[in-house]
Each structure stands twice: as structure tokens, then as C-alpha cells.
C-alpha positions in Angstrom: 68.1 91.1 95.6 70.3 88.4 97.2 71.2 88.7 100.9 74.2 87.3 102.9 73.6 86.8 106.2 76.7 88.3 108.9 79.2 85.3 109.9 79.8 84.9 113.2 81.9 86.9 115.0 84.8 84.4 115.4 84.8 84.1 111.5 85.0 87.8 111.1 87.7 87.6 113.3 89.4 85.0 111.6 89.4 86.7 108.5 90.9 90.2 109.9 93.7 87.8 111.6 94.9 87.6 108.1 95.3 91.6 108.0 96.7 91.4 111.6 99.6 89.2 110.1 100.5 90.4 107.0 100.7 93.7 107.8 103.7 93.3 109.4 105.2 92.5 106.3 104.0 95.1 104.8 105.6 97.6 107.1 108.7 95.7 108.2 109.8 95.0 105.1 108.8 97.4 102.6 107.5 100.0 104.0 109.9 100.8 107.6 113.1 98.5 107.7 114.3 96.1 104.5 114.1 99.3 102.0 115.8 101.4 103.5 118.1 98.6 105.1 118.6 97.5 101.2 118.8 101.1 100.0 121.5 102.6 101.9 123.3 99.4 103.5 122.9 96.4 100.9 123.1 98.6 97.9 124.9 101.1 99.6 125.3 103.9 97.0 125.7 106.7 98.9 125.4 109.9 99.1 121.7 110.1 97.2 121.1 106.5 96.8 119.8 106.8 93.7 120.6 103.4 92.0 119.6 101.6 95.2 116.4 103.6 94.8 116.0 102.3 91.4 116.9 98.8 92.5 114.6 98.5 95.2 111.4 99.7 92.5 112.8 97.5 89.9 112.7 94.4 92.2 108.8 94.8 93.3 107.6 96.1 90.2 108.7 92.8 88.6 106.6 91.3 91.9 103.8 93.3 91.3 104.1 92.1 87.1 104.3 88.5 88.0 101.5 89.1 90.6 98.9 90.9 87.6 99.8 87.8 85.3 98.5 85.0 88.2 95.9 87.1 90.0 92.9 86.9 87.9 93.0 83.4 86.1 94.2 81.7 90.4 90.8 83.9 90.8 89.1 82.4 88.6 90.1 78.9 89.3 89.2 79.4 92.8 85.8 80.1 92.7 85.0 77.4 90.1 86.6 74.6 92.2 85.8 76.2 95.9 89.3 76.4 96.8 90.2 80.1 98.1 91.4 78.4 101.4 93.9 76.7 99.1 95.0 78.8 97.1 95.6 81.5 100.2 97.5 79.2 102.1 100.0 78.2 99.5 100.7 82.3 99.0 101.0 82.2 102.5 104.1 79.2 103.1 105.8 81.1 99.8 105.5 85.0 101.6 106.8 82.7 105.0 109.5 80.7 103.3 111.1 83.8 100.8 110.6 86.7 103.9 112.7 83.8 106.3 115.1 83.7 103.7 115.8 87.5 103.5 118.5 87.0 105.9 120.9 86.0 103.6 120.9 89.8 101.7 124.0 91.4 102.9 126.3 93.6 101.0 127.7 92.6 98.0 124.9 90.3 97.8 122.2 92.8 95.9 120.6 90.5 93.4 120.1 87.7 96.2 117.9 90.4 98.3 116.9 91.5 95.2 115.6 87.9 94.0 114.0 87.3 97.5 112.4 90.7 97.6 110.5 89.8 94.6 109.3 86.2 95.6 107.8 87.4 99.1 106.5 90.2 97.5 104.9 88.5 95.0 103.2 85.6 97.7 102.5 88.8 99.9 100.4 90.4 97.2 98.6 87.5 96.1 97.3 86.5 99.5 96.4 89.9 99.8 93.6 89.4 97.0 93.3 85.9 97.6 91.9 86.6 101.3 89.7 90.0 100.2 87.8 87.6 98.0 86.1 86.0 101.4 84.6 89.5 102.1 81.6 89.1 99.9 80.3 86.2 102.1 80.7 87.5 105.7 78.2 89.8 105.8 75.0 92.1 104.5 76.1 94.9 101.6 75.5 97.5 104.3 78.4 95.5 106.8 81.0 95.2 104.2 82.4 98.7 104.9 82.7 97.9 109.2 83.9 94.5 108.0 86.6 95.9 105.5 87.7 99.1 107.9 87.8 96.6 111.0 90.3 94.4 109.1 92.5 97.0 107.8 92.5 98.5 111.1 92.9 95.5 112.7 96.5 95.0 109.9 98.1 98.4 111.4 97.5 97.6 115.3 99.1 93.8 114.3 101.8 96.0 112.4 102.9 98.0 115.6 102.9 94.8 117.5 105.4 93.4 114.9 106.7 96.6 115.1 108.0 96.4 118.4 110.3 93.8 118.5 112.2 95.1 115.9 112.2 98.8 118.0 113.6 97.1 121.3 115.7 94.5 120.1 117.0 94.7 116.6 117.8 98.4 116.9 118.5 100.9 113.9 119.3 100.5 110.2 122.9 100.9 109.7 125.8 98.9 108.4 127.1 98.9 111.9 124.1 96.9 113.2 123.7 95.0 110.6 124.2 92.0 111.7 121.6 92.5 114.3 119.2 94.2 112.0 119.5 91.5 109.3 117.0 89.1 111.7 113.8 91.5 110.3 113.1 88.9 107.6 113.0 86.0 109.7 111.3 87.9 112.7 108.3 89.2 110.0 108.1 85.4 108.4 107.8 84.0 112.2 104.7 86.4 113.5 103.0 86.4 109.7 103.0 82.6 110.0 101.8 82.2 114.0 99.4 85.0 113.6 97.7 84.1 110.5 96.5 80.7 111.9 93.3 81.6 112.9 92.5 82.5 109.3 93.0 78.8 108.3 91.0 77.8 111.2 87.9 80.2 111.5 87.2 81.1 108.1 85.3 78.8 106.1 85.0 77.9 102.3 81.4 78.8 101.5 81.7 77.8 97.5 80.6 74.5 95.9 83.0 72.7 93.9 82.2 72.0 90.3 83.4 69.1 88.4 86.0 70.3 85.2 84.7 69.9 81.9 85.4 66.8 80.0 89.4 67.6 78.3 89.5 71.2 79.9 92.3 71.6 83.1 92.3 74.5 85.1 94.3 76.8 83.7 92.3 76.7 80.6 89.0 76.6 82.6 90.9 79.9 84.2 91.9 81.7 81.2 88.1 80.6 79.8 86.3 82.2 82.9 88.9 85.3 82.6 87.8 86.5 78.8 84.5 85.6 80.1 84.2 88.3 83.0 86.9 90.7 80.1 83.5 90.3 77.8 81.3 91.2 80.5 82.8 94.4 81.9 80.4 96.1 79.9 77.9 95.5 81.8 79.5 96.1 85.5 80.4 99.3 84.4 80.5 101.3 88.1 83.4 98.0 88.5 85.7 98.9 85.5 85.5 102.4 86.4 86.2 101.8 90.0 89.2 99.9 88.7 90.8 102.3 86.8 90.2 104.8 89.1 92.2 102.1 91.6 95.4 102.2 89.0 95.3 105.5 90.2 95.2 105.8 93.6 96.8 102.7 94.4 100.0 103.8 91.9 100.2 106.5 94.6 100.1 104.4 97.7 102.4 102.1 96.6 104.5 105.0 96.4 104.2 106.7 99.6 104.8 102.8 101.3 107.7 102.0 99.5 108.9 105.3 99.9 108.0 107.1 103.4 110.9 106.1 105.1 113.3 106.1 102.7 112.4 109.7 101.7 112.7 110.4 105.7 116.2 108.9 106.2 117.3 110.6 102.8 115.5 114.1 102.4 114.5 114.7 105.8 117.5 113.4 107.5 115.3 112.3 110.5 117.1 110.7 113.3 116.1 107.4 115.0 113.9 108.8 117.8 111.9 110.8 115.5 111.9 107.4 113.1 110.8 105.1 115.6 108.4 107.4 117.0 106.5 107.4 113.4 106.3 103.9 113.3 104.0 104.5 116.2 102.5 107.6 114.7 101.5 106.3 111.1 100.4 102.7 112.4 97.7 104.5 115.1 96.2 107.0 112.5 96.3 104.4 110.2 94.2 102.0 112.1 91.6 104.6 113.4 91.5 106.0 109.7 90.5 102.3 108.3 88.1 101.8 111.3 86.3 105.5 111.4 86.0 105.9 107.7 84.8 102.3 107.4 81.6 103.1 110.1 81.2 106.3 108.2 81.0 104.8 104.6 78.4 102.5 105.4 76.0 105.8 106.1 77.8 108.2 103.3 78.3 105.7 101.1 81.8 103.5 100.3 82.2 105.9 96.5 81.8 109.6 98.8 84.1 108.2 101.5 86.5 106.6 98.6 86.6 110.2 96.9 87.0 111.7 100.8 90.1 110.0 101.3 92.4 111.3 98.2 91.6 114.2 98.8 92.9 113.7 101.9 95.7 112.2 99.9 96.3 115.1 98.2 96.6 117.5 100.7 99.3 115.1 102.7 101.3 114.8 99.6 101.8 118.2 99.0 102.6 118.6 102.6 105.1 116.1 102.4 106.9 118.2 99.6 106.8 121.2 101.8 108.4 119.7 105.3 111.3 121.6 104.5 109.9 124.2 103.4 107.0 124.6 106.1 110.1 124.4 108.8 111.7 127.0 107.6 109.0 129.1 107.2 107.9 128.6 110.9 111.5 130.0 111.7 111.1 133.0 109.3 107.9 134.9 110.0 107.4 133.4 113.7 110.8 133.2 115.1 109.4 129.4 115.8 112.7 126.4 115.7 110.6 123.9 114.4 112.7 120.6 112.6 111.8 119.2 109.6 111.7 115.7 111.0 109.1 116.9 113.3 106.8 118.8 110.7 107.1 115.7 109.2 105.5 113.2 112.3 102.8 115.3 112.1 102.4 115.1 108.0 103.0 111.5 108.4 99.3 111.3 110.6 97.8 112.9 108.0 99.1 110.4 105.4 98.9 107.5 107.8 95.0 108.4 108.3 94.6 108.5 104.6 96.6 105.4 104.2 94.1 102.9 105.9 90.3 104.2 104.9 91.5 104.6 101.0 92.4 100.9 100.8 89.8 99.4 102.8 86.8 101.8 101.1 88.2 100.2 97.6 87.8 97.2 99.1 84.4 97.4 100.4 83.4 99.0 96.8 84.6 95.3 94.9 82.7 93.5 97.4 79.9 95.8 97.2 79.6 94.9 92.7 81.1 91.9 92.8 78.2 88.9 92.8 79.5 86.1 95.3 79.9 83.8 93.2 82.7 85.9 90.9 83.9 87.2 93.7 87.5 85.5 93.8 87.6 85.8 90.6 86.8 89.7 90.3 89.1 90.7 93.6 91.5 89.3 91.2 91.1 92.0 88.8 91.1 94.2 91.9 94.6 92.7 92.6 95.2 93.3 89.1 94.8 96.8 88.9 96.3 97.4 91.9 99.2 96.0 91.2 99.6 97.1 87.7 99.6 100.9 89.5 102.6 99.5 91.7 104.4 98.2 88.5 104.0 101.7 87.0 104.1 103.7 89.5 107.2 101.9 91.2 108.7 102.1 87.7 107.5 105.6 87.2 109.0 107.3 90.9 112.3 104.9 90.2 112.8 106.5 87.0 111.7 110.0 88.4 114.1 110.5 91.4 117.1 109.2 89.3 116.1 112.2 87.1 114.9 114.6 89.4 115.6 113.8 93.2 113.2 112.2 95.4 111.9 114.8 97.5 111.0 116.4 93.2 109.3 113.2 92.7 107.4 112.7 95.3 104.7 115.3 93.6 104.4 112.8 91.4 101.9 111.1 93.7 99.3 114.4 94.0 98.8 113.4 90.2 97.5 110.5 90.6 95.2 111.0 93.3 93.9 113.7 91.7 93.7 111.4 88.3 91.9 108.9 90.7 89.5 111.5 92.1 88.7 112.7 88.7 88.0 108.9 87.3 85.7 108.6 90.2 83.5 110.7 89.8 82.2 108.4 87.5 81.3 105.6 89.8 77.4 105.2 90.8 78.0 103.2 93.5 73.6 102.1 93.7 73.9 101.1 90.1 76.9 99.1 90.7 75.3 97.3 93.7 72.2 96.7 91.7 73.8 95.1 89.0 75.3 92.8 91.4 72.3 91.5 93.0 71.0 90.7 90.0 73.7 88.7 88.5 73.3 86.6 92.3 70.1 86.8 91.4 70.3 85.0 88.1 68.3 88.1 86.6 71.9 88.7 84.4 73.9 86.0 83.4 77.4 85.9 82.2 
């Protein structure tokens, strides 16, 4: 059985800078401000918004497509020519560059925010992988889960930080402050790019080079290594499972963080107060959700605590369905004047606690079966799955509220964490770590 010894503290720290940065990407500019900014103001088709809504999914599930053609075979190439650090930083300048350049999408201009909604997204989503691919090497199998839950947790407090700026200067989404609110993209490309240094500093490159084949380049090396690991599934069979399961759950999160806010400016008809306040709300839960569930999976177990959190998932899905309802059912049979905006904060810290542990216990679970020396190359699968969900699950919600209605669609997202939870039941997570170790071990060979 192969052991990693814990990296240093400033290391660890380097590597959760990265999740301190681009989180604020993540909530900026899909999840709080640009969609809904593109939505209702760029696209501007109101009353329901519904091709705007389409538009928006259409844009990053072509991201997400691009992202589950490059993921594995960059992954593969990384780990065979020791150049993660590479490969992470060039994601990083593209996700800087394209988020800067969001700017220029104003109305009338849909296809150029469009266009550069697609190229950020797609740098943001590779680094995402690319950087989870250092996890295997910074600590002990029983650390990865505090390692994995402190980053993530660490990614929502640097998303409220991010956060704020945009609360006390830029003001609201609206075509009448738009020329103020228009600086998000350049604001979320300025902190991902200061904050993210000490990734590039602190964290080092632990692989060794190896010299190419004589007439083989690296894509082909790549593609070669790919079919390889494709041939050897077989045999990590707690990993393909935990995969699919991922398609899953991760179809549904990419979901709820493309569509939290847009389903609470359109179907709950919050106000800005009650907005700004869940930006507060969902980053705090979120963060304490990734940090408690990731001490408690370490003890329970990364697969129990996995399983823990959809149905968690579940439950704040259906809930999310019922604001309305739950509001005026409070009036009804108590006499209570409850909103639906406010029934819907507190939903939102149910979802938000859900939002954090799910990802980072998935995480944890690829590092946990993936031998370190595959391990870019398999978080590239991870990537791959993950972002195959958001292609069909982006395409799937897109095509459902154009049918249906968003606040009908959203149930959408209760069936696939309940087709995750089902799929992983299946996982053994010892099995999967044994395997592991032994492929380290050179006891299995690919």
C-alpha cells in the first residue's frame, strides 16, 4: 500500500487559493450576476424569458462539450510530461482574458456575450480539473476529504469576498444600471487573476517528465494513454461507477448554479435586498457544508457522506418547487404573512449546504481510486463526466422550461439526484482504494 506523506501547510494553502479564486467566477458570472444580467437585459425577452433561458444553456453546454473533448487527453498529457502547472496556468490567462472581455456584451450584442460566455467557461472548467488533479499528492488517503472540503470551503468564503464589491459598488441587474453592472466581467477576471497567484507559487509539480516515444507527439501519446485507462475501467470498477453516478448529480448541480437566481428574479420575483442577502446566505452554508461534511467523511467514509448529501439534494429541490406554495400555505392554516422570497433564503441554505460537501466528497472519492501517477489523467475523466451532465443537463432544463416553465422544470433536478443516489449504491469505496494502492504499488499494471 503506497503512502503520501501531507505537504506543507503553505502548499495546501496554495492549492485551495485556486478555489478561493475561481469561485468567484463561478458565482459572479454564472451563478448570481452575468445570467441573469444576460437573460433578462442582453437577451431581453421579456416577460418569461424563455429564449434567453435557452440561450444562456445553449452557450455553456457547447463550453462544457468543448471542455469533455480536451479534458482527458490535456490529462493524460500532463501526467506523462509533468506539466499540470502548465497546463493550469494557460486555462487560467484564457478564463482571465475571455471573463475581462465580457464587458463588451450589451444588448443587441447576444452572440458576442454568447461567444465569450463559452470561452471563459470553457478555461474555467478545465482549470477546475486541471488543479483537482494535485490533490492526490498533498496528503494521506485519510486527509484527502479535510484537504478537498477545506478547499471548497475555502472557494465560497473567496466567492463572498468577490461578492462584495459587486454588492456595494456595481449595484443591481437592470438595463438601467447597466452600464455600471457591465464591469462584473472585468472585476471577476481581476480578483481570479491576483488571487490565484499563490497557486503558481506554492504548489509544486511532483511528477517526472518522461521523454516522448521516438515519431509519437503528444496528442497521440494523449489519445494512446486515453484508450489505455478506456481499456482499463474494468478493473477500477468503484471509479466508473462513481462516474456515472457523477453524470448524475453533477447534471443537477449544474442546474441549480446556472439557475438559482434566475429562477428567483423570474418565479420568485424576489427583490434586491432579499437577492443580495442570499448571496450571503448560500456562500456561508455553502462553505461550512464543504468544510463539516469534509471532517465528517474522513470518519464515515467519502461514498456514505457522498450518498448523505443528495439526499440532502433531494429534499432542497423539492422545496424549491414548493416556495410558493409553502408561503401560501403558511398564510392559509396559520394566518402567518410569510413571502415567498423569504421561504426561499431559507431553502436556499439548505441547497447552499448541499451545494459545497456534494462536490468536494466526489472529489475526495477520485483522489481516493485514482493511483498518483494517473491522477491528471483520471480527474480528467472526472471533468469529463461532469461536464457531460452540464451539457445534458443544461440542454435538458433549456429545452424543459421552454416547454414547461421553469419553476415545472426545476423537478427535473430531484431525478437525477435520486438517479445518482441509486447508481451509488454501487460504489465500495475500500475496494476502490485498494485497487488503487496497488496499481501505485505496481501490483496491477495498466
Amino acid at each position: 500500500m503506497h503512502t503520501c506523506p501531507r505537504a506543507p501547510r503553505r502548499e495546501i494553502l496554495g492549492w485551495a487559493m485556486f478555489d478561493f479564486a475561481n469561485s468567484a467566477y463561478t458565482l459572479l458570472i454564472i451563478t448570481v450576476v452575468f445570467g441573469d444580467l444576460f437573460t433578462r437585459v442582453i437577451v431581453g425577452d421579456a416577460p418569461d424569458h424563455r429564449l434567453g433561458n435557452l440561450l444562456w444553456s445553449l452557450a455553456l453546454a457547447a463550453s462544457y462539450l468543448m471542455v469533455v473533448l480536451v479534458s482527458p487527453v490535456a490529462g493524460a498529457i500532463m501526467d506523462y510530461s509533468a506539466s499540470k502547472k502548465r497546463f493550469l496556468f494557460a486555462s487560467y490567462l484564457l478564463t482571465v482574458v475571455t471573463t475581462a472581455a465580457l464587458y463588451w456584451a450589451a444588448p443587441g450584442y447576444v452572440w458576442v456575450g454568447m461567444l465569450l460566455l463559452i470561452l471563459s467557461n470553457f478555461g474555467f472548467a478545465l482549470g477546475e480539473s486541471f488543479v483537482a488533479s494535485f490533490l492526490p499528492d498533498l496528503g494521506p488517503p485519510e486527509d484527502l476529504g479535510k484537504i478537498s472540503g477545506f478547499g471548497w470551503a475555502l472557494g465560497y468564503i473567496g466567492g463572498l469576498v468577490a461578492a462584495i464589491f459587486v454588492l456595494a459598488v456595481l449595484g443591481e441587474v437592470s438595463a438601467e444600471n447597466f452600464e455600471r453592472i457591465r464591469w462584473v466581467g472585468p472585476w471577476t477576471a481581476l480578483f481570479f487573476l491576483v488571487a490565484a497567484i499563490p497557486t503558481f507559487v506554492w504548489v509544486r509539480e511532483r511528477g517526472t517528465a518522461r521523454p516522448l516515444p521516438s515519431g509519437v507527439g503528444y496528442l497521440r501519446l494523449g489519445f494512446s494513454r486515453v484508450g489505455q485507462t478506456l481499456g482499463h475501467l474494468r478493473d477500477h470498477r468503484d471509479l466508473a461507477v462513481l462516474l456515472i453516478s457523477v453524470f448524475f448529480s453533477m447534471g443537477g448541480i449544474a442546474i441549480v448554479i446556472t439557475y438559482a437566481f434566475i429562477y428567483g428574479a423570474q418565479v420568485i420575483r424576489w427583490d434586491e435586498s432579499t437577492r443580495t442577502l442570499m448571496f450571503v446566505l448560500v456562500q456561508l452554508t455553502a462553505a461550512g457544508g464543504a468544510f463539516i461534511f469534509g471532517l465528517v467523511q474522513d470518519r464515515l467514509g467519502a461514498r456514505r457522506t457522498y450518498s448523505l448529501t443528495l439526499i440532502l439534494w433531494i429534499s432542497a429541490i423539492v422545496l424549491i418547487y414548493l416556495t410558493p406554495r409553502i408561503a401560501d400555505w403558511a398564510h392559509l392554516w396559520f394566518g402567518l404573512d410569510w413571502q415567498a422570497q423569504h421561504v426561499f433564503l431559507i431553502v436556499g441554505c439548505v441547497a447552499g449546504t448541499s451545494l459545497g460537501a456534494c462536490q468536494s466528497s466526489t472529489r475526495a472519492l477520485v483522489g481516493l481510486f485514482a493511483p498518483r501517477s494517473r491522477s491528471a489523467e483520471l480527474f480528467g475523466f472526472w471533468g469529463l463526466a461532469m461536464k457531460l451532465a452540464s451539457v445534458f443537463g443544461l440542454l435538458a432544463i433549456g429545452l424543459l422550461q421552454a416547454w414547461l416553465g421553469l419553476q415545472q422544470a426545476m423537478l427535473f433536478c430531484a431525478l437525477l439526484f435520486g438517479l445518482a443516489l441509486l447508481v451509488a449504491r454501487g460504489i465500495d469505496e475500500p475496494r476502490g482504494r485498494r485497487i488503487a494502492a496497488e496499481h501505485e504499488a505496481g501490483l496491477r499494471t495498466w
